[in-house]
C-alpha positions as CSV (number, residue, x, y, z in Angstrom):
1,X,-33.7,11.3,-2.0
2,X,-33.6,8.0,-3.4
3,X,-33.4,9.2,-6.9
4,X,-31.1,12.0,-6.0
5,X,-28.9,12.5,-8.4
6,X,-28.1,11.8,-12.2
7,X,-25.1,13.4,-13.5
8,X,-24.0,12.8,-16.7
9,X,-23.4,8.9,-17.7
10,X,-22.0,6.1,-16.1
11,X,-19.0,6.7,-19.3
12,X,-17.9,9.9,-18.0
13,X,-15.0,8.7,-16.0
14,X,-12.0,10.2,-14.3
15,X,-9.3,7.6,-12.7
16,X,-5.9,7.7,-10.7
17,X,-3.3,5.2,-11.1
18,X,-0.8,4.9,-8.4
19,X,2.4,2.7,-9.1
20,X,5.4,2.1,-7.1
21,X,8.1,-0.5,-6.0
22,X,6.8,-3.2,-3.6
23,X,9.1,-3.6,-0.2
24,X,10.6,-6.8,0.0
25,X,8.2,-7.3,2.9
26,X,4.8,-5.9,1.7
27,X,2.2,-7.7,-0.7
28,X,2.3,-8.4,-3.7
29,X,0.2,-5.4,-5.0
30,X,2.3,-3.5,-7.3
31,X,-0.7,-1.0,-8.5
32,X,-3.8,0.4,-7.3
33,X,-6.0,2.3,-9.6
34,X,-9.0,4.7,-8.4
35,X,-11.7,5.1,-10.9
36,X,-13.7,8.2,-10.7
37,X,-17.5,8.0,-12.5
38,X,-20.1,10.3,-12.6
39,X,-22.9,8.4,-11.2
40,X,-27.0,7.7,-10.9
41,X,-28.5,7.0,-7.8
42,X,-28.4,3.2,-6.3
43,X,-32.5,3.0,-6.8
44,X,-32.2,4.3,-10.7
45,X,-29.5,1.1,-11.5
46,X,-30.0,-1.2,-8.7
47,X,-33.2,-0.7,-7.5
48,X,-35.2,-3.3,-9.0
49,X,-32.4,-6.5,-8.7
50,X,-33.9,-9.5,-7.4
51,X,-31.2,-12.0,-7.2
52,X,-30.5,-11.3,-3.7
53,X,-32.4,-10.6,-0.2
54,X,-29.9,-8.7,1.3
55,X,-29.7,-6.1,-1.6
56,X,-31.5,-2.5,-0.4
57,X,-33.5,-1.5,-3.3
58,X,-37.1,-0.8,-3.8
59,X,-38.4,-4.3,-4.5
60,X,-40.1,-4.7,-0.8
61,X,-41.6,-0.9,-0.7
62,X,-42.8,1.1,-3.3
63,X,-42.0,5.3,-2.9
64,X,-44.2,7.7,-3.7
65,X,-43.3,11.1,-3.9
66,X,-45.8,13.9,-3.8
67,X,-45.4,17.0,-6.8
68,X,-45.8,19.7,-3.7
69,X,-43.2,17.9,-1.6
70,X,-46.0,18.8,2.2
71,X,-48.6,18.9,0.4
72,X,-50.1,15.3,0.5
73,X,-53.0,15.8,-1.7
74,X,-50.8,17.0,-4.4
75,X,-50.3,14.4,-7.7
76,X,-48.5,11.3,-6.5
77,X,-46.2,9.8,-8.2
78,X,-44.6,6.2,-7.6
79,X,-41.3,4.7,-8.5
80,X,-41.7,2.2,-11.4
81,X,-39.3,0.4,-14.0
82,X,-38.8,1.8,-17.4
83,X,-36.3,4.5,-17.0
84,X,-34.6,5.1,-20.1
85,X,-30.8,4.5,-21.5
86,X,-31.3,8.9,-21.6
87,X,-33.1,11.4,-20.4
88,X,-33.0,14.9,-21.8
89,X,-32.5,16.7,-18.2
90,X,-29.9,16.9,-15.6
91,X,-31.8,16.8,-11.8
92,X,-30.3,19.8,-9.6
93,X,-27.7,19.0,-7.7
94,X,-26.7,22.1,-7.0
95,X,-26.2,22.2,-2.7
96,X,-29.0,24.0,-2.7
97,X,-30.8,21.9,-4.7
98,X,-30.2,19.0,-2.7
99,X,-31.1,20.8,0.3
100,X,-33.9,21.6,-0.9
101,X,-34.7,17.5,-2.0
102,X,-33.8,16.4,1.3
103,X,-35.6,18.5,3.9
104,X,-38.8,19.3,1.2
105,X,-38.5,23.1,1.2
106,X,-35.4,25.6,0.5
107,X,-33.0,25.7,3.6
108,X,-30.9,28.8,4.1
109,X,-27.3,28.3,3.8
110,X,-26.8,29.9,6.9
111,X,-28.0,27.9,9.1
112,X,-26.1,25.2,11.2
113,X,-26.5,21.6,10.7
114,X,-27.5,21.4,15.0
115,X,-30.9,23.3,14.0
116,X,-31.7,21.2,11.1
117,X,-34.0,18.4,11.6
118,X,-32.1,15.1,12.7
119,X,-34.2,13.0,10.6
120,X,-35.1,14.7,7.3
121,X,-38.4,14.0,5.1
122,X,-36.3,13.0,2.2
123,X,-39.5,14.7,-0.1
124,X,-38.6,17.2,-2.2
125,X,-36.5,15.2,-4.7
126,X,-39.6,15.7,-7.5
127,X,-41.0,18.8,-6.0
128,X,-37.2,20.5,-6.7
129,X,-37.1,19.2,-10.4
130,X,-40.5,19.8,-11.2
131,X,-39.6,23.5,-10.2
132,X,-36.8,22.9,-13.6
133,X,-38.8,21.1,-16.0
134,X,-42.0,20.2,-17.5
135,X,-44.4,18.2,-15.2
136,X,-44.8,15.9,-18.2
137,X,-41.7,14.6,-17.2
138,X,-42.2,13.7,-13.4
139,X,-43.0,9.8,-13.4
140,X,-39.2,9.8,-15.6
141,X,-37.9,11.4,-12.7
142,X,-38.7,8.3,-10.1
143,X,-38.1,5.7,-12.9
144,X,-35.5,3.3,-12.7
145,X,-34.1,0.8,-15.3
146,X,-35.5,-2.6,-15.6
147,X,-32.5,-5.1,-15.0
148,X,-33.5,-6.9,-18.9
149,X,-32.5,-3.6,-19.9
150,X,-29.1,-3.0,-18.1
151,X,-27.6,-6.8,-18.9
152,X,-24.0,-6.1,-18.8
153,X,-24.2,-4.1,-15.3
154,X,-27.0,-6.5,-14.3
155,X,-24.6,-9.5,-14.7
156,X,-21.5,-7.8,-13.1
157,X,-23.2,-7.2,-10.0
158,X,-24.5,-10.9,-9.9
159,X,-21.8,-12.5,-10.7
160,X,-18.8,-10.3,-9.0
161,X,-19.9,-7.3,-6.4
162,X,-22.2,-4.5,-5.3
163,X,-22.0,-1.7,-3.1
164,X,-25.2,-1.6,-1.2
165,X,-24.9,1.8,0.1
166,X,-24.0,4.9,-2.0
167,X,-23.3,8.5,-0.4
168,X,-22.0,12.0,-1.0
169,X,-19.6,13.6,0.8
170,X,-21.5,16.9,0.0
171,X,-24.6,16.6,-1.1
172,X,-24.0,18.6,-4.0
173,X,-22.4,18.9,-7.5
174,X,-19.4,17.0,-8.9
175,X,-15.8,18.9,-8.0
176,X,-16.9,19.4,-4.1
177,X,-17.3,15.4,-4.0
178,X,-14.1,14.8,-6.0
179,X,-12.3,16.9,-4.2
180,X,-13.1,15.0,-0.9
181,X,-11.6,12.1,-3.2
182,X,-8.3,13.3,-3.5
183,X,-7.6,15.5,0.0
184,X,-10.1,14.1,2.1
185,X,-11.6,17.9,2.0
186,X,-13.7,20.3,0.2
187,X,-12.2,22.8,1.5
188,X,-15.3,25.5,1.7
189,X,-15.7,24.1,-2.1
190,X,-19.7,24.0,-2.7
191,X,-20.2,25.1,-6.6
192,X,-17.9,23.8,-9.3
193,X,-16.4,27.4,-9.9
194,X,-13.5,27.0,-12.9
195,X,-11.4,30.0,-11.8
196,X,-10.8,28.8,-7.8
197,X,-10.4,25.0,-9.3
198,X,-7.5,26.5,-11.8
199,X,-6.2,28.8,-9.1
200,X,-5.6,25.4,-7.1
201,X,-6.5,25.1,-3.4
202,X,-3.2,24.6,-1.0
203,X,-4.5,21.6,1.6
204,X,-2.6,18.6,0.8
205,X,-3.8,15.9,-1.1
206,X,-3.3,11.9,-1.4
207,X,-0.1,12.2,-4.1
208,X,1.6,14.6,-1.5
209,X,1.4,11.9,0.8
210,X,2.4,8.9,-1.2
211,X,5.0,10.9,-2.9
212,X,6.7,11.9,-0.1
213,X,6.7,8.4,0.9
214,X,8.5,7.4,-2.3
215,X,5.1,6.3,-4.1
216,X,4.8,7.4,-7.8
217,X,1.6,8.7,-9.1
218,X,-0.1,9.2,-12.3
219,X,-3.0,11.0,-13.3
220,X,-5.3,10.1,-16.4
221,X,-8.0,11.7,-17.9
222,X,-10.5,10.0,-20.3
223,X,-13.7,10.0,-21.6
């Protein structure tokens, strides 16, 4: 699960601006902007920086991920640097997709989180593409970039910040997650279907709340 998921491209972005008048009394933040990006996993960017201890990347373990996710005799394949800048497939990410990387064999849908296992293999990540794609591709699949190759990310993490963790709220496609972004909520959301998204869903959302607190919002799209 490392390797989970590759969207699109870290260009794809979607952000929110909020603007409003400051109290006398508050800080003097006048704007906060929230930038929305489709994403790779931490491992495929980040996974190989050496510059410091504390960062949780692959550098002090090397995973292996077998083709037949239980099946231990099955081709082994190990993470390794020399992902490149594109790669001509999109990894599932579908929920049952990711299911399906996560606990290393298709879960039904039905079936509560309490009887799932508390501690999943995390093995079916290659298994789950391999299903998708040619094999010839499997060792691109649990590549990740060499920092020489990534210098303009690679210095902004030195020399400014990284988030060491990266999660989901669904571990899933994109409109579920960015839906949690704006209401805190999926709201039963798990596929990115067009027609329910235009239909609009009714729970409220972050701009109800700062508008109704005399906050001004915008909303940009770009790409």
């Amino acid at each position: 699960m490392a390797l989970k998921k590759v969207l699109k491209s870290l260009i794809f972005f979607q952000f929110v601006q909020f603007s409003y008048q400051v109290p006398a009394v508050s800080s003097k933040i006048k704007t906060v902007v929230v930038t929305v990006l489709e994403n790779r996993s931490f491992d495929s960017v980040a996974g190989f920086f050496d510059y410091d201890e504390k960062i949780d990347g692959i550098l002090k373990i090397t995973p292996c991920y077998n083709a037949v996710a239980n099946n231990t005799n099955s081709q082994k394949f190990c993470v390794a640097k020399g992902l490149k800048n594109y790669v001509p497939f999109g990894p599932n990410h579908s929920v049952q997709g990711a299911d399906h990387q996560i606990f290393g064999s298709n879960i039904r849908q039905d079936i509560p989180a309490s009887e799932l296992p508390s501690s999943p293999p995390m093995n079916g990540f290659l298994e789950n593409n391999l299903n998708n794609f040619d094999v010839k591709d499997a060792q691109s699949y649990v590549s990740s970039f060499d920092p020489k190759t990534i210098p303009v990310i690679t210095t902004l993490a030195k020399e400014f910040a990284l988030f060491n963790r990266w999660f989901s709220s669904i571990p899933g496609p994109t409109q579920p997650n960015r839906a949690f972004v704006h209401s805190n909520t999926a709201a039963g959301m798990s596929d990115n279907d067009e027609k329910k998204m235009i239909a609009g869903y009714d729970q409220r959302n972050l701009y109800d709340i700062l508008m109704e607190n005399g906050y001004t919002v915008g909303n940009y799209w770009g790409e």
